[in-house]
LUMVOFI-828401 format. One record per atom (N, C-alpha, C, CB): residue number from 1; atom name; x, y, z. Coordinates in Angstrom, 2 decimals. Glycine has a CB too. Layout:
BEGIN
NODE	NUM	CA	X	Y	Z
...
END
This chain:
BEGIN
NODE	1	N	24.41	13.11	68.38
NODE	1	CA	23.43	12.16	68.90
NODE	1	C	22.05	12.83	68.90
NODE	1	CB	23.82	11.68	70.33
NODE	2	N	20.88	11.97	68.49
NODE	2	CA	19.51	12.72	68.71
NODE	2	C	18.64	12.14	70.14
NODE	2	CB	18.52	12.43	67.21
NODE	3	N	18.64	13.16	70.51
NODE	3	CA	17.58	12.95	71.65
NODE	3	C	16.42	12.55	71.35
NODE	3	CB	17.31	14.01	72.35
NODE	4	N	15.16	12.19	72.18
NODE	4	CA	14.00	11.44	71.88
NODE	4	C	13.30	11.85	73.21
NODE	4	CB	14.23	9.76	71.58
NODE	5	N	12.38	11.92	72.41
NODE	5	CA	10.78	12.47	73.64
NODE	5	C	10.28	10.57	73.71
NODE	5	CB	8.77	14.09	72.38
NODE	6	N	10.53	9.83	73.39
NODE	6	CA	9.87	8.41	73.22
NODE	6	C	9.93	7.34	74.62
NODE	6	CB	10.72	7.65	71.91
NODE	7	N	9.01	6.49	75.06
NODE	7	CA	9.34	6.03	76.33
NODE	7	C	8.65	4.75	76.39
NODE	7	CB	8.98	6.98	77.45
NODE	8	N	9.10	3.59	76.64
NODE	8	CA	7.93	2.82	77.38
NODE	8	C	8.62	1.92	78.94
NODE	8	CB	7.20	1.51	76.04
NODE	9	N	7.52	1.54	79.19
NODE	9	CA	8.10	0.70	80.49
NODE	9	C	6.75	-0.59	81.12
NODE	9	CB	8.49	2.17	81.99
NODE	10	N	7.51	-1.59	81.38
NODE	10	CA	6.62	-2.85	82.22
NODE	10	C	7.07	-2.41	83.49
NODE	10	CB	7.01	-4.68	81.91
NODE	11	N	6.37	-2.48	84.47
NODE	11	CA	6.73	-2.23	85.77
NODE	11	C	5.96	-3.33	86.72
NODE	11	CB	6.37	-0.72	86.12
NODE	12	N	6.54	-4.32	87.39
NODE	12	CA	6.02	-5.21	87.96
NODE	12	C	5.56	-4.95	89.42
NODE	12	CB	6.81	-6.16	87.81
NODE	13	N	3.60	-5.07	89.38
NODE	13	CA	3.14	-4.38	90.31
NODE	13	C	2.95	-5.66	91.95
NODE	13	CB	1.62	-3.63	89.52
NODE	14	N	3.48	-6.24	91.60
NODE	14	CA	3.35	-7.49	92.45
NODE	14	C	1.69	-8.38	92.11
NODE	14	CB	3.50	-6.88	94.27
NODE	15	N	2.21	-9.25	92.67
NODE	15	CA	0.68	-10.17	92.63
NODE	15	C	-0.10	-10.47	91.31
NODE	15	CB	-0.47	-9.37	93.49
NODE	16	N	0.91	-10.56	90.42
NODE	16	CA	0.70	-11.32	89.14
NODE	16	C	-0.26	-10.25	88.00
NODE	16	CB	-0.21	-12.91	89.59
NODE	17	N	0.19	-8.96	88.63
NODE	17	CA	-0.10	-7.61	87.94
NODE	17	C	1.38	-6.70	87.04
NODE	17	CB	-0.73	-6.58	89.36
NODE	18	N	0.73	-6.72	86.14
NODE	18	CA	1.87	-5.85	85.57
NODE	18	C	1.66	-5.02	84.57
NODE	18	CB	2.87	-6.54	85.14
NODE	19	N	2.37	-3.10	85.00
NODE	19	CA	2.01	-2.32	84.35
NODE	19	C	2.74	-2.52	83.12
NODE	19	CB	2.04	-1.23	84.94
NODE	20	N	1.75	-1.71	81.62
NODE	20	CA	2.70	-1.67	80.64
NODE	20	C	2.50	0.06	80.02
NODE	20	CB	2.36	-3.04	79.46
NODE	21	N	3.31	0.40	79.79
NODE	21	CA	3.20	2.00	79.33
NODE	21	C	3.86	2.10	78.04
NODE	21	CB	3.97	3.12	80.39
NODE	22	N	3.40	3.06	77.26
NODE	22	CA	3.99	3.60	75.89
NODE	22	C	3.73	5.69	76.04
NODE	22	CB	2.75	2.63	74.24
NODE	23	N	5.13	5.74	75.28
NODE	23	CA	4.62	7.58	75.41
NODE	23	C	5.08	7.91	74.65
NODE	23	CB	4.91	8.64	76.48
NODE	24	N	4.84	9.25	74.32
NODE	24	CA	5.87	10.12	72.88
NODE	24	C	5.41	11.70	73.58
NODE	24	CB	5.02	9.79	70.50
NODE	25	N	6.27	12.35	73.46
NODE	25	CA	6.55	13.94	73.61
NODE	25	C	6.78	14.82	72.17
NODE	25	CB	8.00	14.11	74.55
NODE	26	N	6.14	15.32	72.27
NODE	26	CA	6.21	16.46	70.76
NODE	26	C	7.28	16.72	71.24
NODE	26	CB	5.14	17.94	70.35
NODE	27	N	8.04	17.02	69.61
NODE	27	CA	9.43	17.68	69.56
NODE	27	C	10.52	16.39	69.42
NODE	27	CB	9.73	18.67	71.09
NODE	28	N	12.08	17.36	69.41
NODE	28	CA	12.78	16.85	69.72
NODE	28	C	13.36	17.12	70.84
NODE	28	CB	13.23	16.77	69.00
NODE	29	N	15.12	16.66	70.79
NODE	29	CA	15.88	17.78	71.56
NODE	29	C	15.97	17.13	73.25
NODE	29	CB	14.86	19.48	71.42
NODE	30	N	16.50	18.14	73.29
NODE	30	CA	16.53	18.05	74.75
NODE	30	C	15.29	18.68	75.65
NODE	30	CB	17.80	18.74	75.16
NODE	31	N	14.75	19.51	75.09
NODE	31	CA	13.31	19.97	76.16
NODE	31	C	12.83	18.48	75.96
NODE	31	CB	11.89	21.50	75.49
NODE	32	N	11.99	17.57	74.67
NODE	32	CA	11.58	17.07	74.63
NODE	32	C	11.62	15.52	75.50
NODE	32	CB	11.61	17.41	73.75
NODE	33	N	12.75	15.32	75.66
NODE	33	CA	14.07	14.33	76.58
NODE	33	C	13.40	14.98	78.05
NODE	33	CB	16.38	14.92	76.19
NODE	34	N	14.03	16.12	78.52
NODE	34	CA	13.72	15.78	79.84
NODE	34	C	12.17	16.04	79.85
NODE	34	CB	14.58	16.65	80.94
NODE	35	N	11.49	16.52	79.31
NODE	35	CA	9.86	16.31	79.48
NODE	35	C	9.55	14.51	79.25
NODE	35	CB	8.90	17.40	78.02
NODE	36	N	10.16	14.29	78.93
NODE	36	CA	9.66	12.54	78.63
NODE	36	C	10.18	12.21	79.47
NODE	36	CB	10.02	11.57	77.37
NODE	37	N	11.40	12.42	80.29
NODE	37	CA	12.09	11.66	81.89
NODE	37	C	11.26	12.20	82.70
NODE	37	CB	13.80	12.04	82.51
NODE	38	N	10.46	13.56	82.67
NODE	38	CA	9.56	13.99	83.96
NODE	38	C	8.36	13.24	83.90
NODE	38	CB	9.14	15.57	84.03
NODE	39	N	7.73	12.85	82.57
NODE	39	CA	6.83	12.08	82.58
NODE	39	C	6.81	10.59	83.02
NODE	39	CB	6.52	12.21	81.59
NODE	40	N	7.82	10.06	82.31
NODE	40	CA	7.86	8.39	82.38
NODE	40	C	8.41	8.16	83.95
NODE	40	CB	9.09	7.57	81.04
NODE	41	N	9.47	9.07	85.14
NODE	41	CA	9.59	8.79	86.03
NODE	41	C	8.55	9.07	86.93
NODE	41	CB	10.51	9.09	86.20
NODE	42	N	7.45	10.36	86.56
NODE	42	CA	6.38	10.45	87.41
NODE	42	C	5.60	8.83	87.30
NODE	42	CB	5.41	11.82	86.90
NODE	43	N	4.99	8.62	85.97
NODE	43	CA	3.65	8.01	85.54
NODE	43	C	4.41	6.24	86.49
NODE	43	CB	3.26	8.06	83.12
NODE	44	N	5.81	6.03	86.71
NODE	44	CA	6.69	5.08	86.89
NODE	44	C	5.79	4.68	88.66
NODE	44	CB	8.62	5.75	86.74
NODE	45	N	6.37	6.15	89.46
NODE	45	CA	6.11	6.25	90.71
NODE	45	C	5.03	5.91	90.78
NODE	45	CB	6.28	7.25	91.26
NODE	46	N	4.48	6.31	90.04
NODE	46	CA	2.73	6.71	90.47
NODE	46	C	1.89	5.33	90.17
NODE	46	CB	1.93	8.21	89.28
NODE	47	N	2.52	4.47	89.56
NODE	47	CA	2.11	2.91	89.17
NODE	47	C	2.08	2.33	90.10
NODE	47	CB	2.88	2.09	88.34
NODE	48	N	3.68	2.23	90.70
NODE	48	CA	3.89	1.47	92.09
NODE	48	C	3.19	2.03	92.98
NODE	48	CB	5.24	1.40	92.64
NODE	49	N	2.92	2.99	93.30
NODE	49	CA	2.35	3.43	94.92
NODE	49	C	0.72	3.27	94.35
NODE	49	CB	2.91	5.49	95.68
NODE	50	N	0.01	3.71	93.18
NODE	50	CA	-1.30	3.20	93.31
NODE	50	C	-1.63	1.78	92.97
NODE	50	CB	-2.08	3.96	92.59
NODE	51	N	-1.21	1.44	91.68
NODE	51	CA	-1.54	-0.14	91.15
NODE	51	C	-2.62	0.22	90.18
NODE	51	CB	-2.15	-1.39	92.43
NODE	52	N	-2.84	1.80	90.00
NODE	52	CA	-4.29	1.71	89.27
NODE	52	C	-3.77	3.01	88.13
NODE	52	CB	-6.00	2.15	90.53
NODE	53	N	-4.60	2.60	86.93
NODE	53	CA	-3.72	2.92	85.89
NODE	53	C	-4.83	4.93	85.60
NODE	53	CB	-3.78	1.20	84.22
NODE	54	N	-5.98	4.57	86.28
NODE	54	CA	-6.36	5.83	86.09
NODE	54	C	-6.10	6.82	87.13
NODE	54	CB	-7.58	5.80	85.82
NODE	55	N	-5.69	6.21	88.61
NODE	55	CA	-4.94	6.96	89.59
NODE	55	C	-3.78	7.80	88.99
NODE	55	CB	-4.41	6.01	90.61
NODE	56	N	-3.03	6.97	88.43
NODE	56	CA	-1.71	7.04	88.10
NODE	56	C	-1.81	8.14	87.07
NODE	56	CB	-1.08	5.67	87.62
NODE	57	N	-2.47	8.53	86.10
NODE	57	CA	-2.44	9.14	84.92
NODE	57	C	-2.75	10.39	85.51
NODE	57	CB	-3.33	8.61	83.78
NODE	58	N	-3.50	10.12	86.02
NODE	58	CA	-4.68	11.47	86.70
NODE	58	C	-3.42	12.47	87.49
NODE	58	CB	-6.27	10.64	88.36
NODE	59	N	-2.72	11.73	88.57
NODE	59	CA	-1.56	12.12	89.14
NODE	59	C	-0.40	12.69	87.86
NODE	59	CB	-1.06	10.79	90.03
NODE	60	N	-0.38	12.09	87.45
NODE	60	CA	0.73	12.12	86.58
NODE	60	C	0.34	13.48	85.42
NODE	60	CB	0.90	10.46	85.83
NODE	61	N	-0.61	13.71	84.98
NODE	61	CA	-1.14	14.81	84.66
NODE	61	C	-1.31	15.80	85.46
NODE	61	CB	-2.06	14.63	84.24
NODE	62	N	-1.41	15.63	86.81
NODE	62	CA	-1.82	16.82	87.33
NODE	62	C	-0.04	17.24	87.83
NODE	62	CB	-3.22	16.61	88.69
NODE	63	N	0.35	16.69	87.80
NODE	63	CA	2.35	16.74	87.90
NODE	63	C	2.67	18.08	86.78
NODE	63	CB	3.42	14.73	87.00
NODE	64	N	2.32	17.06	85.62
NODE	64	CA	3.23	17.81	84.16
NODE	64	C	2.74	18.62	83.60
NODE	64	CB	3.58	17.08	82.99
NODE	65	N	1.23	18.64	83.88
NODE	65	CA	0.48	20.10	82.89
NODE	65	C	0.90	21.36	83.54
NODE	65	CB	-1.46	20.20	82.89
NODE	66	N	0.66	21.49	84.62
NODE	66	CA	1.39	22.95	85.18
NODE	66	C	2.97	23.63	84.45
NODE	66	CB	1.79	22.59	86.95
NODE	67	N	3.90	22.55	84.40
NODE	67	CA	5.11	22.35	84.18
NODE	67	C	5.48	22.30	82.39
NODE	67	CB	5.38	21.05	85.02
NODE	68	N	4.46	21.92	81.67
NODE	68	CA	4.69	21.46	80.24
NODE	68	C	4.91	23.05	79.28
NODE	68	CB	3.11	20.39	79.68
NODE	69	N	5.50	23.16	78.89
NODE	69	CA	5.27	24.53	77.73
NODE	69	C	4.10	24.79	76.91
NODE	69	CB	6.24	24.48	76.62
NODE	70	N	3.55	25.87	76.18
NODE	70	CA	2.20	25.69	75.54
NODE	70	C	2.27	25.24	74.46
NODE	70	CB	1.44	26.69	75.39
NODE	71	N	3.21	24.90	73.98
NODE	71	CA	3.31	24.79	72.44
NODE	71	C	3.96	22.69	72.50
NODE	71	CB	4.90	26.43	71.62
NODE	72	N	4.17	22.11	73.21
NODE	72	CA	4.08	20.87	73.42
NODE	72	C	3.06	20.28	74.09
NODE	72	CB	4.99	20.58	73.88
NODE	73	N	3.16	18.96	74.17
NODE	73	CA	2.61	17.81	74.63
NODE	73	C	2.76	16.52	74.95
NODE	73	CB	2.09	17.72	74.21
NODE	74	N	1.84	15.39	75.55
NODE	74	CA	2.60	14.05	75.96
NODE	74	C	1.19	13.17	75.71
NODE	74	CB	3.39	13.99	77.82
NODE	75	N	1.33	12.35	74.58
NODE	75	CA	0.94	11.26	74.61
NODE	75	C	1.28	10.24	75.46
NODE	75	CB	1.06	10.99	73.73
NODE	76	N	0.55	9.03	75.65
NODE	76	CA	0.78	8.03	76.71
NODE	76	C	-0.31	7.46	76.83
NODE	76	CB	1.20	8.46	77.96
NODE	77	N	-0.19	5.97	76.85
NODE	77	CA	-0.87	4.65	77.26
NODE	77	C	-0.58	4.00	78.16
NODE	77	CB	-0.88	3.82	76.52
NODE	78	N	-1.32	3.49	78.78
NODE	78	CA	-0.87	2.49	79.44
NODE	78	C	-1.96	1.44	79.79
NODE	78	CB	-0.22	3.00	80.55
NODE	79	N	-1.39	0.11	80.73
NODE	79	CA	-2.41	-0.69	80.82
NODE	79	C	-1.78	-1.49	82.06
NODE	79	CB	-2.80	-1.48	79.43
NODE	80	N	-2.78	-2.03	82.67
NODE	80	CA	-2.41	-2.94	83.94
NODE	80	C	-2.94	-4.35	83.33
NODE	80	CB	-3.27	-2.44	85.57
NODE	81	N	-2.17	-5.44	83.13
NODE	81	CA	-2.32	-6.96	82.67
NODE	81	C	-2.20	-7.55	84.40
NODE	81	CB	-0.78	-7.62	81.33
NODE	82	N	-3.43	-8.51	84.65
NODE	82	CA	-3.74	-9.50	85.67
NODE	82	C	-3.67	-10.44	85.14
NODE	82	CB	-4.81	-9.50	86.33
NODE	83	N	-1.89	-10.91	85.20
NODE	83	CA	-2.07	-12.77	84.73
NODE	83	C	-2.31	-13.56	84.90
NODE	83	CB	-1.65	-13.47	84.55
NODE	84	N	-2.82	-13.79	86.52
NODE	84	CA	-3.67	-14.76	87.07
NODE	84	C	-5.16	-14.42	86.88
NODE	84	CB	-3.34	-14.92	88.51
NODE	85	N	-5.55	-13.90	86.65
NODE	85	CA	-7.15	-13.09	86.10
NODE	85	C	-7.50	-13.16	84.90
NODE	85	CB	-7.28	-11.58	86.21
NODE	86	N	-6.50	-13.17	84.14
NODE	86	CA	-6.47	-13.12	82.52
NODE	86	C	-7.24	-11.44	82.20
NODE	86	CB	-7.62	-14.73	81.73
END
């Protein structure tokens, strides 16, 4: 089986807000796997408790860079959609 650094997630922030995320982790493997579960469950948390997508990143970076190896990395997007706001 191949492992995957790859991730996305909608996370419904209440009140007709909803996060959307995309990510990729250099590599393969298994480092690459649980570096993409430390990421996508941080950047996850960090959605719900702020609602704000540059809170969240900011946190979420300051989580995994300490923690990341030098020779990898973590792409990632994300976006907050207001469907009553358009």
């Amino acid at each position: 089986a191949l492992l995957s650094g790859d991730f996305f997630d909608v996370i419904d922030l209440g009140e007709s807000r909803l996060a959307i995320t995309l990510g990729d982790v250099s590599g393969k493997g298994i480092a690459a796997s649980v570096l993409m579960t430390a990421t996508h469950g941080h950047l996850h948390a960090a959605l719900r408790s702020t609602g704000d997508c540059g809170r969240a990143m900011t946190l979420t970076n300051a989580f995994i860079e300490p923690r990341i190896p030098a020779a990898k990395f973590v792409t990632v997007w994300a976006a907050v959609i207001d469907t009553a706001r358009r």
